[in-house]
Each structure stands twice: as C-alpha cells, then as structure tokens.
N, C-alpha and C positions, 0 to 999 in steps of 0.2 A: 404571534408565537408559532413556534415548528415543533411539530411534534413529531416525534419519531419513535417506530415500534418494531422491537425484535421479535425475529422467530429464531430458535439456535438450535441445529442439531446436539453439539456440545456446547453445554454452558461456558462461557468463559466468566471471567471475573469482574467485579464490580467496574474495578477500574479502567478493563479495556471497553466493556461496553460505554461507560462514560466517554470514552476517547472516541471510538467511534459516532456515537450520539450529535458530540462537538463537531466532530467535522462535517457530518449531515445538516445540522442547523448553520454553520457558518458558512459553508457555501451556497445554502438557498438564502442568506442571509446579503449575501455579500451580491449575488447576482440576478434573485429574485425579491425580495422585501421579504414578507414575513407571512403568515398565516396560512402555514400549509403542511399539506400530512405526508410521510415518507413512510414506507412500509420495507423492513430491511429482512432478508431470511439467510441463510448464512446454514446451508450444506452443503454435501461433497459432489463429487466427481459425477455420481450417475446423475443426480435428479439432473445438473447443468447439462450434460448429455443429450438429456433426454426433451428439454427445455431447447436449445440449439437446434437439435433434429426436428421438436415441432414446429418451432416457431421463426426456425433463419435456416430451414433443409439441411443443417450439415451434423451430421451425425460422426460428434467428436465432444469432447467437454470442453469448456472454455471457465475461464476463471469467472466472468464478471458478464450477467446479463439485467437489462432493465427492462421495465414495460413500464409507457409511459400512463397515464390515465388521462388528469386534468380537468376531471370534474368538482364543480362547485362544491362545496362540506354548505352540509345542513348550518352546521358553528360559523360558517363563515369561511375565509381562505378555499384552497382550493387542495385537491386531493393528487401531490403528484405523480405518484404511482409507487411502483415495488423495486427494489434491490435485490437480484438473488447472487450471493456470493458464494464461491467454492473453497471450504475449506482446504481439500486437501491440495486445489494451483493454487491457495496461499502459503501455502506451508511449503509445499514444492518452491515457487519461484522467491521465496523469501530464503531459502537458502540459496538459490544459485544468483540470487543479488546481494546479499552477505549480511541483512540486516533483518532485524525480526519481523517474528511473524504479526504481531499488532501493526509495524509499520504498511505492513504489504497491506494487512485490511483497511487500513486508513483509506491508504492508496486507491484499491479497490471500490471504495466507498465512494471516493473524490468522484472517481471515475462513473461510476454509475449515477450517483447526485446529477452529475453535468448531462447526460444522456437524457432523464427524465428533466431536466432542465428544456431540451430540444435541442442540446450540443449534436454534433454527429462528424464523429475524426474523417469516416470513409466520404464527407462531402463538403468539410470546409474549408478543404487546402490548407491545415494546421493552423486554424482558429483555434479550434478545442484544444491541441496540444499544448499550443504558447498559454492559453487560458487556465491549462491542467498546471502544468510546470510553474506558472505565476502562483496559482492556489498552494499549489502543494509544501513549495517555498514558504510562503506567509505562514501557513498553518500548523507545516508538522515539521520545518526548518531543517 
C-alpha cells in the first residue's frame, strides 16, 4: 500500500485531495509496486523560491520541486520522498492552459511522483516526457 500525506497552505476540499492522493498512488502503483510513503506539501510562490535558490542555485519559483529520499520504512516499503507544489504556478498556468486548477495539480503531482520515482526530463532524452504524457492520458484522460 502507498500512503500519502499532505501538508496544505490552503485547505482545499475533500474531493481534490482525494484526486490528488489517486494520482500519487497510481503512478507509484503502475511503475513502482507498492509499499511506499509520498509526502506532498503544496505552497506558494516564496517557500518554491526559496527551495530552487537552496537546493538547484536559481533564485526564481518554479512550479513543482521533489527531493527524492528512498530510505527503507521501519513498516516496511520504502520512504520515497517529498512533493512541494506551488500553488500560486498552479493557478497561474492553469489559466494560461485553460483548464482547471485541480487538473494542473494533478499534473504537477504526476510530475513530481516520477522525479522521486528517479525519472529526470533534463537527462533522459524524453523518456520521462513520453512516460508523463502515457500516465497522464490513462489517469486524468
């Protein structure tokens, strides 16, 4: 089983948390097996900033950063790391791509799942990408 846990500057609603949740477990689902922890956080614009500038030098926000872990769970499975998402480049690029803001976090989510997976767009010649756009298809249609 995958467990997965929010931290939310704003709360959203039952049902988007659920939707997000699902697409966290079905992609470690689909391309890692099972037994493992996701830690998802889901603020704005500075902490990403400020996160980017510490930990990838560039001091600017960025919608979607991961830190992988991959340490063994005392329970068993393995602990794949943290999600930190930006609300406010979801709510930005979900309007300048015209569809809502739950789908962008999905999005966002997918994308970050896969990175703590050990995906990496900037070095597998669009492995990750065809891999992203296959999941994304299947899951959020």
């Amino acid at each position: 089983m995958t467990r997965v846990h929010f931290r939310w500057d704003r709360r959203p609603s039952q049902p988007a948390a659920d939707a997000l949740r699902r697409v966290v477990v079905e992609v470690v689902r689909r391309t890692h097996g099972s037994g493992a922890e996701v830690y998802v956080v889901m603020t704005g614009d500075g902490e990403l900033q400020r996160l980017n500038r510490t930990y990838r030098g560039l001091d600017r926000p960025t919608d979607v950063l991961s830190f992988p872990d991959g340490d063994p769970l005392p329970t068993g499975g393995v602990l794949l790391g943290e999600i930190i998402v930006s609300l406010d480049a979801a709510r930005r690029q979900s309007a300048e791509l015209g569809h809502g803001e739950l789908r962008e976090l999905e999005e966002l989510v997918l994308h970050g799942t896969l990175h703590l997976l050990g995906h990496d767009h900037e070095q597998d010649r669009g492995e990750m990408a065809a891999l992203e756009l296959e999941l994304r298809e299947e899951l959020l249609g």
